[in-house]
Backbone bond lengths (Angstrom), bond angles and torsions (degrees), N, CA, C in turn:
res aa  C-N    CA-C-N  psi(-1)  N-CA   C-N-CA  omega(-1)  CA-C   N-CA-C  phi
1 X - - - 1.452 - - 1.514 109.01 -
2 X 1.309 126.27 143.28 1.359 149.09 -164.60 1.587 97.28 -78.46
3 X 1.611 109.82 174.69 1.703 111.86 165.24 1.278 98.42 -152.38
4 X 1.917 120.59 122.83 1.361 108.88 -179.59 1.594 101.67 -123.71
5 X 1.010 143.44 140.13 1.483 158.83 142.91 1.053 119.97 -105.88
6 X 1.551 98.16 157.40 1.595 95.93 -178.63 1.666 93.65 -120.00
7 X 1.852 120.82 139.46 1.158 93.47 -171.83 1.998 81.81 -172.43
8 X 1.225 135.48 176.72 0.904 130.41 177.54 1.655 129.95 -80.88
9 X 1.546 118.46 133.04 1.482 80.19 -170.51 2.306 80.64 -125.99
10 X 1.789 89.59 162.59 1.628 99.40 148.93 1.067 154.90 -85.46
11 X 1.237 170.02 49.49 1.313 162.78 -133.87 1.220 120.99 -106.64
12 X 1.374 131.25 108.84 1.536 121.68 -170.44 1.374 103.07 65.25
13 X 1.513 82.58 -136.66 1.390 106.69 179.20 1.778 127.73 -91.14
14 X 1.339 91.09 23.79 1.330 107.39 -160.85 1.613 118.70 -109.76
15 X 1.205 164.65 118.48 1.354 145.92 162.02 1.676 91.56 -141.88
16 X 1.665 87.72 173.56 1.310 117.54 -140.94 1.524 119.40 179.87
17 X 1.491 123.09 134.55 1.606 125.48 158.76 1.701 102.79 -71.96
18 X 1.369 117.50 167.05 1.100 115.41 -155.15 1.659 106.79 155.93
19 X 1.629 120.86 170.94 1.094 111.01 -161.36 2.195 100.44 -135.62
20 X 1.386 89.98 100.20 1.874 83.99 173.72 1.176 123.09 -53.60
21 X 1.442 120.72 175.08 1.553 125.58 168.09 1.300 100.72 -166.07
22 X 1.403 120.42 114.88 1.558 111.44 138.71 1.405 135.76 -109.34
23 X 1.318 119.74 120.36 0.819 132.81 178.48 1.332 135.68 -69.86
24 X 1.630 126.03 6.56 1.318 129.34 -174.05 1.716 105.80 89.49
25 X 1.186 121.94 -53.51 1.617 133.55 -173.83 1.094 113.37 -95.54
26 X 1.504 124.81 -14.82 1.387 124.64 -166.05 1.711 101.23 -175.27
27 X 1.317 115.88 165.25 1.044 128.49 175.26 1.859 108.54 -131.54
28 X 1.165 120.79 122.40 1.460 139.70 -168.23 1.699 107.07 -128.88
29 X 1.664 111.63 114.29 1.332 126.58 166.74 1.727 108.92 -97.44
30 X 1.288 128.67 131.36 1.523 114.40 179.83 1.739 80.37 -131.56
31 X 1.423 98.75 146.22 1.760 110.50 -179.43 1.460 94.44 179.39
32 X 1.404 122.27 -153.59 1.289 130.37 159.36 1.549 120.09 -33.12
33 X 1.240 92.10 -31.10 1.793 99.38 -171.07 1.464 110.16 -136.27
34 X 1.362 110.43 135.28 2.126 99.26 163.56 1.006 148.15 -116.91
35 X 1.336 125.35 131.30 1.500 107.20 -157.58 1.525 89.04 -138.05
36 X 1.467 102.07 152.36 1.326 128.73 -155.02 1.531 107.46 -132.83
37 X 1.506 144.64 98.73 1.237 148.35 -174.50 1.328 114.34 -113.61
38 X 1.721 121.14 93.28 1.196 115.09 151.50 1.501 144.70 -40.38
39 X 1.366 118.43 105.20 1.424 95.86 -163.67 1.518 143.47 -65.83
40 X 1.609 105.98 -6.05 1.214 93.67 144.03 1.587 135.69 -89.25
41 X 1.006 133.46 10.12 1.804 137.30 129.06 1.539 118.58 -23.07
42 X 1.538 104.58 -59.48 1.221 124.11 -172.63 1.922 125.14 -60.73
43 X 1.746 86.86 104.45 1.956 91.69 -164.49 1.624 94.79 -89.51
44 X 1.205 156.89 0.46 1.322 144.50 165.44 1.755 94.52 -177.92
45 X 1.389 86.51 159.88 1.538 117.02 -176.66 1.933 119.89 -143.91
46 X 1.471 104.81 89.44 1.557 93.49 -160.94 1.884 91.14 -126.65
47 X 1.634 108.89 152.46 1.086 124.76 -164.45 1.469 94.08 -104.97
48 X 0.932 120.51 155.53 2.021 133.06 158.35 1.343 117.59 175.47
49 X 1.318 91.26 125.72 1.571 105.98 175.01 2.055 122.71 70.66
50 X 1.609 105.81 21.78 1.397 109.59 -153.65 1.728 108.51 120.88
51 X 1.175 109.08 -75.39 1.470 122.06 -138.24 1.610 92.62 -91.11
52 X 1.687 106.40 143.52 1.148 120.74 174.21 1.231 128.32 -109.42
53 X 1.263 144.62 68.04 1.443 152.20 -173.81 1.467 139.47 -85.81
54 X 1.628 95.57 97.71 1.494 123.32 -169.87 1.737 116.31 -85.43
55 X 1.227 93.20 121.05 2.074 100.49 -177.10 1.491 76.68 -118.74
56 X 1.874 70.13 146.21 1.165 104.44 -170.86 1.690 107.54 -166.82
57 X 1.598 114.36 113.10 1.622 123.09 -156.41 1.794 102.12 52.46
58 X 1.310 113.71 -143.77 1.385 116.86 177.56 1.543 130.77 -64.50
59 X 1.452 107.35 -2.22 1.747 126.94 -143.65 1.467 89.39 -125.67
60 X 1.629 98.86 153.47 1.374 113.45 172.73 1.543 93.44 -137.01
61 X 1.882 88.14 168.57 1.809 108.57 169.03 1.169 120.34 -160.81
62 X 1.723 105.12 110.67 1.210 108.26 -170.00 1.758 107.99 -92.29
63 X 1.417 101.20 151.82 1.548 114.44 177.08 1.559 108.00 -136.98
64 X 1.561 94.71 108.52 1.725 104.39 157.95 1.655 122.39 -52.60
65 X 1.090 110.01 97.01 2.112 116.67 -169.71 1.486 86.69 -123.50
66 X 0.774 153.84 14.79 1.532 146.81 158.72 1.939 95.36 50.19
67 X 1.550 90.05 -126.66 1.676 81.31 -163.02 1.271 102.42 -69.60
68 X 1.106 137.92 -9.08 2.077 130.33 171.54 1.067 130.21 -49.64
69 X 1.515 83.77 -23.43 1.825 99.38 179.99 1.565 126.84 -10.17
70 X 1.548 88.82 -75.69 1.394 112.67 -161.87 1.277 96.01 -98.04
71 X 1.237 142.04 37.70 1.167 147.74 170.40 1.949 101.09 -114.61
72 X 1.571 84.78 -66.77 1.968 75.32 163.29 1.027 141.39 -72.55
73 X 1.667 122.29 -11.30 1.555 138.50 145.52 1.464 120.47 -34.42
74 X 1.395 103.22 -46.27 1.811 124.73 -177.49 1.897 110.13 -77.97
75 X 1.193 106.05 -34.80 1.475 109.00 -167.81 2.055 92.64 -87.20
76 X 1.447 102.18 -38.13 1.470 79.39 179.12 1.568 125.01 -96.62
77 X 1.127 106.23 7.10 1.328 123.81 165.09 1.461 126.93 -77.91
78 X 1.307 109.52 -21.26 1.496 134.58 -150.71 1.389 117.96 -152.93
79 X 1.458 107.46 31.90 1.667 114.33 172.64 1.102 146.30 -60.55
80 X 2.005 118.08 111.86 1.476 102.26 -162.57 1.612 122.32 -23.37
81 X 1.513 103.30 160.45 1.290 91.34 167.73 1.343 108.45 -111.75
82 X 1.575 107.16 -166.94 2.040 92.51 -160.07 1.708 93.79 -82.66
83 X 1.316 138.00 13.27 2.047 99.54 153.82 1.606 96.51 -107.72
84 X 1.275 103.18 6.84 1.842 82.14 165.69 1.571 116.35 -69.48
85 X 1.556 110.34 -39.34 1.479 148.24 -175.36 1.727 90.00 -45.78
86 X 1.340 88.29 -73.32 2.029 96.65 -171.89 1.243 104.20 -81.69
87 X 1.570 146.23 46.23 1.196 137.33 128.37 1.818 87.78 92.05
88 X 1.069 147.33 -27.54 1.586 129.56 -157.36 1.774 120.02 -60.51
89 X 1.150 105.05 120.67 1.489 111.25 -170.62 1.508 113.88 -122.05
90 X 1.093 116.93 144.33 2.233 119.74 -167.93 1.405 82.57 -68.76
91 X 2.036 90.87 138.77 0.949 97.62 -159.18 1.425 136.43 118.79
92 X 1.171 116.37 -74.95 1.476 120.77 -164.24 1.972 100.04 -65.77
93 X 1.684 93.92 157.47 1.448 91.68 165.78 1.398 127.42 -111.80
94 X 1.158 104.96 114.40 1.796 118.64 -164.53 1.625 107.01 -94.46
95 X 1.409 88.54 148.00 1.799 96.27 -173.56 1.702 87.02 -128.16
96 X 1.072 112.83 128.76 1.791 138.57 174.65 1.061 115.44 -90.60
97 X 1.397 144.33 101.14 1.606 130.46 -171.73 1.495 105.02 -121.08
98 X 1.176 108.82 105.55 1.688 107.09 164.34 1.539 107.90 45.75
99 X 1.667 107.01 63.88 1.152 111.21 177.31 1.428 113.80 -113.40
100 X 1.132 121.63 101.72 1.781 123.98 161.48 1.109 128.40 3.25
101 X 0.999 125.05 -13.74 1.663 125.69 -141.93 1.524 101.76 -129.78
102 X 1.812 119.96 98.70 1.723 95.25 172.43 1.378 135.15 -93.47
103 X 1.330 117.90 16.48 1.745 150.24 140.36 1.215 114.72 -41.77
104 X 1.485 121.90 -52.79 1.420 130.61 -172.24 1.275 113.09 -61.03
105 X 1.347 129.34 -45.68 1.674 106.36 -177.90 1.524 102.07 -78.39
106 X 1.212 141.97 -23.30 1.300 134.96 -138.59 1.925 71.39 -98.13
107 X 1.322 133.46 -67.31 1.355 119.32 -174.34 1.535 119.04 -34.54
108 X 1.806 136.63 -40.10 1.190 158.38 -170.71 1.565 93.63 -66.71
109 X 1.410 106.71 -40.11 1.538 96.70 -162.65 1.267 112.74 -92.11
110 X 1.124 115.96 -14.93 1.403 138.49 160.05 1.418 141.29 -52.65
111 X 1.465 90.88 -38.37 1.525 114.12 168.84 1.799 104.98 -91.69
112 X 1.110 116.01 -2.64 1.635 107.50 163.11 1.740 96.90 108.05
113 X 1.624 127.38 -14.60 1.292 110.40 -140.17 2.173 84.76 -109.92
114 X 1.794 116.73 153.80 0.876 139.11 -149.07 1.754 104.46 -85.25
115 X 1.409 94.68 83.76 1.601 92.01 -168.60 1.792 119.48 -98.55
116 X 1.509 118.95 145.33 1.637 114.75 -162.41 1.691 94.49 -132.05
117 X 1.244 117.72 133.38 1.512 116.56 159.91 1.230 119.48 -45.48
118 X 1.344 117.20 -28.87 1.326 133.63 -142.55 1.973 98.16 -114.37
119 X 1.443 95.62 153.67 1.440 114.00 179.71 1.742 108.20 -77.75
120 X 1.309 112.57 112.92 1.474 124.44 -165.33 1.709 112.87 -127.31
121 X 1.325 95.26 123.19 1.695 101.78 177.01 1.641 120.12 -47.15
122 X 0.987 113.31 126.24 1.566 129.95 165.13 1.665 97.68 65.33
123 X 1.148 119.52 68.02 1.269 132.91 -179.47 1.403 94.05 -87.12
124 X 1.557 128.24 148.21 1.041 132.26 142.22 1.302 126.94 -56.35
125 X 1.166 112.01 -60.80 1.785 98.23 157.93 1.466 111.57 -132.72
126 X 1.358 123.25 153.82 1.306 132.48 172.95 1.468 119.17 -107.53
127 X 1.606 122.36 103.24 1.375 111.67 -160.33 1.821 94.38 -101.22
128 X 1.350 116.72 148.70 1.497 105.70 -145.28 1.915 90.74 -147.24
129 X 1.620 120.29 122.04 1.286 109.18 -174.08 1.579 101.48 -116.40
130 X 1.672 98.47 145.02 1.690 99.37 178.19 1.594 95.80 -152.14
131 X 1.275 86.83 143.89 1.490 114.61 176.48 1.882 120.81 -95.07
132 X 1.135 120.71 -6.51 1.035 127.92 -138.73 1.808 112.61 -163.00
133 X 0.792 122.19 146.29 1.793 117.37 173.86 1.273 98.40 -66.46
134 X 1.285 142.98 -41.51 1.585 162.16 -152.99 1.519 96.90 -54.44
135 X 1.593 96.52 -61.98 1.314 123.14 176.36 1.550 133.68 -40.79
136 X 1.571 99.40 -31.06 1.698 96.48 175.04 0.743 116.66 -111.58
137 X 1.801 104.73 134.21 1.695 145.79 -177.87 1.218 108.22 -93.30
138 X 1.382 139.43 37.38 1.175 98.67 170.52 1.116 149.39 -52.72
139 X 1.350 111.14 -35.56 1.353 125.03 -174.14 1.870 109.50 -56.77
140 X 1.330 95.80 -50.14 1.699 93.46 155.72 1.381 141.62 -34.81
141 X 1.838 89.75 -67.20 1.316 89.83 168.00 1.820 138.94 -72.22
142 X 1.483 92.89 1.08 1.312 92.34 170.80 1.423 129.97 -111.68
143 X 1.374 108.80 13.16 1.170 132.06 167.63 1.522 99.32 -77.49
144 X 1.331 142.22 -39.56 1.346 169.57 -137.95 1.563 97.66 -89.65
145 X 1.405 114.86 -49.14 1.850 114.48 -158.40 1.328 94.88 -100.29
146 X 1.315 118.69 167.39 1.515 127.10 -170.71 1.819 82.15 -105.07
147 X 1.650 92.50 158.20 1.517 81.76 -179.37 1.772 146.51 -86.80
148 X 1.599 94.50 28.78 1.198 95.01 169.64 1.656 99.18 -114.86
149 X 1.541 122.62 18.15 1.474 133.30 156.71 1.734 126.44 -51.94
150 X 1.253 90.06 153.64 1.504 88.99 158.32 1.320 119.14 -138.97
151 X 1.483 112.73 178.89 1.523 121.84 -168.46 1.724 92.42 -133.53
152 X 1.672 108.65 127.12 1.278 133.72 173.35 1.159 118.59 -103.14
153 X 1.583 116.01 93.10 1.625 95.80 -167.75 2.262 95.68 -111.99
154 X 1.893 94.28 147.04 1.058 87.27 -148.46 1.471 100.68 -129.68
155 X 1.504 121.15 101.48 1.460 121.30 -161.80 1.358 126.40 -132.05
156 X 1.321 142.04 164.99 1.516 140.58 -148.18 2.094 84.95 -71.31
157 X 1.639 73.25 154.35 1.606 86.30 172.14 1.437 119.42 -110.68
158 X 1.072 105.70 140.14 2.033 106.82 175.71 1.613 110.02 142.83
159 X 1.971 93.42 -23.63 1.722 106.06 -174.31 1.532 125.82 86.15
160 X 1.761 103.08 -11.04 1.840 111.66 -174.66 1.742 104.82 -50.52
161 X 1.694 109.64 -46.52 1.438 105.13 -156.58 1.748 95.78 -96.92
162 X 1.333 118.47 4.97 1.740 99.98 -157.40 1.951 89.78 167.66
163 X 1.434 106.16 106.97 1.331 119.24 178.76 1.265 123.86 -85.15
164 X 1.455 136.13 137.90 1.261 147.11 -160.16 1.941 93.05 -60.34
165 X 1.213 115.21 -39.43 1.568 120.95 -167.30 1.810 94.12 -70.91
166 X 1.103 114.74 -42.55 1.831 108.98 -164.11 1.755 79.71 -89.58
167 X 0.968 153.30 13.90 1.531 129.43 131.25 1.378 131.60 -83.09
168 X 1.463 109.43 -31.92 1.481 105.32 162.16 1.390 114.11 -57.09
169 X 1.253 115.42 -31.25 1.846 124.09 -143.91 2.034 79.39 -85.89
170 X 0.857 124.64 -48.23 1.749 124.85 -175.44 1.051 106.61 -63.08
171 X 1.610 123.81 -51.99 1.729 122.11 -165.98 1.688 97.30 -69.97
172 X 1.305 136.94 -59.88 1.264 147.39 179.94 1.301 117.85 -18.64
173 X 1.549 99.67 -37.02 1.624 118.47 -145.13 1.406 89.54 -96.71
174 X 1.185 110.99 -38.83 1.276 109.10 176.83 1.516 130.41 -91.88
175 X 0.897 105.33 11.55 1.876 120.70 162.97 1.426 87.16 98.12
176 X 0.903 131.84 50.15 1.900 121.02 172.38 1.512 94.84 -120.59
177 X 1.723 101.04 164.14 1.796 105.83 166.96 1.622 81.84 -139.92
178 X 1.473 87.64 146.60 1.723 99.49 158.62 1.505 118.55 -83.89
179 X 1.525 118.31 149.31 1.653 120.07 176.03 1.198 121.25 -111.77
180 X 1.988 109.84 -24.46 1.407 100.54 -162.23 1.749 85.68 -165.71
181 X 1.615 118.88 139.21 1.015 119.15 151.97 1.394 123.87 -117.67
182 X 1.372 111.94 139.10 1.453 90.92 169.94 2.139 108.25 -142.04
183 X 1.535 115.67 158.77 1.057 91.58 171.33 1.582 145.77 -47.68
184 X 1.550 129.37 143.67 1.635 130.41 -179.55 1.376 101.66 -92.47
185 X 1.072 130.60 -45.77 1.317 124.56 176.20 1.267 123.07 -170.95
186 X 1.253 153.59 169.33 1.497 141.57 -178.28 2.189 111.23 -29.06
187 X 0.759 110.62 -58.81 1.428 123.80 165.99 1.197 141.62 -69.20
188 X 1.813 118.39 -26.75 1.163 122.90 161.75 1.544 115.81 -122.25
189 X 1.412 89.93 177.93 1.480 98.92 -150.99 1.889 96.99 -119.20
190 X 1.212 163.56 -177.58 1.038 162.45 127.94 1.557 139.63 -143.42
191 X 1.321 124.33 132.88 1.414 114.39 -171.69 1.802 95.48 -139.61
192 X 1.377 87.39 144.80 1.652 126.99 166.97 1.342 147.85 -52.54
193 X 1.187 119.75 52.12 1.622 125.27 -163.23 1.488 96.85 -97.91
194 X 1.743 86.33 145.11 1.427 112.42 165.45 1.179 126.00 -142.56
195 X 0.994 132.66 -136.48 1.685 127.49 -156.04 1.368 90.33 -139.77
196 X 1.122 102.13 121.02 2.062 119.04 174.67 1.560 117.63 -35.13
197 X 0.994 146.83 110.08 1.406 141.56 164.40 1.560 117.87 -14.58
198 X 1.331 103.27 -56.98 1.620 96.14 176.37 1.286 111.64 -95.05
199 X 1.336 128.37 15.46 1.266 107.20 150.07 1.423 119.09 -88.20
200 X 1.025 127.88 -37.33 1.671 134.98 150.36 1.366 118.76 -7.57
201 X 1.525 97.71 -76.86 1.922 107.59 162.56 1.456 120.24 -42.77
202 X 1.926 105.50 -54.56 1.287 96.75 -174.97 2.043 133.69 -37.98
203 X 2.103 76.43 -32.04 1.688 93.60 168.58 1.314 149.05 -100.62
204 X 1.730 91.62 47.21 0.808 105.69 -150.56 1.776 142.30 7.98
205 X 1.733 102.25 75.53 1.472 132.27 -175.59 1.535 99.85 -115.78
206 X 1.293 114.00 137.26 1.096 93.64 140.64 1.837 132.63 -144.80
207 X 1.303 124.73 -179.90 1.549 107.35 -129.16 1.247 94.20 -111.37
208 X 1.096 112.84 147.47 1.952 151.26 -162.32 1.575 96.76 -49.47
């Protein structure tokens, strides 16, 4: 989760009211002036007295956050990592589908939680990779999650092989909504569908 305030920041010779954002990947001030900090750019992040002041290459930027300070000191110091991102908790039973990535199961198994290459009934979540329109199952994969599950589907980024619109247009179709995307790794991209609240009820389920 992100942190936005609105609050004054310095730069150079520059200050200003204006509105922060961090985003997990970066940190973005927009006001009079904008500045944009990749977080790996970012060589320290320390709070005192209010003010939060991030160097980064030769340059700094201070932000008046009063008591947040050290709250956004901690979050950018200390950034989920990517299965905090995708929800994975010890425990859960994960289904892996034709996923790119040969890090990914060995991270799943790592975190304690019950992971299968293979497409598995009432999975807590089903993380699902496609290259291609060809490629998406939803309807499969959502046969797969129990219904307070989800389905992670996880595909190249840029849109050349497989467009953000022909993934909505598949999950939709199949009674899913997306909630949350976030990056899979330098190359892929991934978002979060699940099964509507009242359709849950309608079946007779009810939710976690």
């Amino acid at each position: 989760m992100g942190l936005e305030a609105n609050c004054n920041a310095r730069y150079g010779k520059q200050s200003g009211e204006g509105r922060a954002m961090w985003e997990t990947d970066y940190l973005l001030f927009r006001g009079p002036f904008r500045v944009k900090i990749p977080r790996e750019e970012i060589r320290s992040a320390k709070a005192a007295k209010g003010a939060l002041t991030i160097e980064f290459g030769k340059e700094s930027l201070v932000l008046s956050l009063g008591d947040a300070a050290e709250k956004w000191a901690d979050k950018i110091l200390n950034p989920p990592s990517r299965l905090d991102k995708l929800g994975v908790k010890p425990g859960m039973r994960i289904s892996a589908i034709d996923i790119a990535d040969d890090r990914f199961v060995a991270e799943v198994e790592g975190r304690g939680a019950d992971i299968s290459e293979r497409r598995r009934k009432d999975s807590d979540i089903v993380f699902a990779g496609a290259k291609t329109v060809a490629d998406l199952r939803f309807s499969e994969w959502r046969d797969a999650i129990h219904p307070d599950g989800a389905v992670w589907i996880v595909y190249p980024k840029g849109g050349k092989t497989i467009k953000e619109a022909e993934v909505r247009a598949a999950f939709f179709e199949c009674g899913l909504v997306d909630v949350k995307v976030c990056a899979f790794s330098a190359t892929l991209t991934a978002v979060k569908c699940v099964i509507p609240v009242a359709d849950r009820k309608r079946s007779g389920q009810t939710t976690k």
